[in-house]
N, C-alpha and C positions, 0 to 999 in steps of 0.2 A: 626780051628777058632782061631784067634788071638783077645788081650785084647780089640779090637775096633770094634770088629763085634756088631752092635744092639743088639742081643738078647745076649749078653754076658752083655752088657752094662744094659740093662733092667732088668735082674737080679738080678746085683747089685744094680739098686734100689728099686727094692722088698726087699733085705738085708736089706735096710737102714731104708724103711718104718716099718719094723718089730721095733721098736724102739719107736715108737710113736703110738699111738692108735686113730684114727679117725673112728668116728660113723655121719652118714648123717640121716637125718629123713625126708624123703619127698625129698622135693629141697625148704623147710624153712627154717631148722638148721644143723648146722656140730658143731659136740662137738672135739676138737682136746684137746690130754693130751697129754706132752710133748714141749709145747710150749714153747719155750726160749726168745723169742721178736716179735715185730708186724714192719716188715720192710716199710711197706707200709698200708695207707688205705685211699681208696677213698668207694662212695656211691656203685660204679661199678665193684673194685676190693681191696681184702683185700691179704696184701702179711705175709705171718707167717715162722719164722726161727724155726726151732727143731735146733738138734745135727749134725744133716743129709743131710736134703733137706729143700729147702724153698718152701712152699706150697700156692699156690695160686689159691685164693674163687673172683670166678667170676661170677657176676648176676647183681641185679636191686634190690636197697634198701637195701643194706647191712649193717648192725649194727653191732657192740661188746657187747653184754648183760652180758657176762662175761672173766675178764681175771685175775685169783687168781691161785697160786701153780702148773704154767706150765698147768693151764687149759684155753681154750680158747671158749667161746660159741659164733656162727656167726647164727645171724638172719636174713632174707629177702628169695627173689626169689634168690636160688642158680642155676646156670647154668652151671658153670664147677667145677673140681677140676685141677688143674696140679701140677706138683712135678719137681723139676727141682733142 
């Protein structure tokens, strides 16, 4: 397997994710620690930078309740998470 094969690739974003701490409660809130900037935010979709990867909270109703010391609180109907 060479550095492009998927599951080499996928890996390494498990690596990366180890960096950041993300806790989901239900599909109402995602606590993420490690937050560095909020690159996007709509009601639909909220897009969040780490170190790493940009993590993107997608649902119906989405708020910011909190964003202090690289912590980031996302409230509504959560429906996905991605990392990319």
């Amino acid at each position: 397997m060479d550095s492009t094969d998927k599951p080499t690739a996928r890996l390494n974003k498990i690596e990366q994710l180890k960096q950041c701490h993300i806790q989901i409660e239900g599909n109402s809130e995602l606590i993420l620690d490690g937050c560095k900037g909020i690159m996007e935010y709509e009601t639909d979709r909220i897009k969040i930078c780490t170190d790493t990867v940009a993590v993107t909270v997608t649902g119906d109703s989405l708020t910011i309740r909190t964003f202090a010391l690289e912590q980031i609180i996302i409230n509504g109907k959560i429906l996905s998470v991605d990392f990319s």
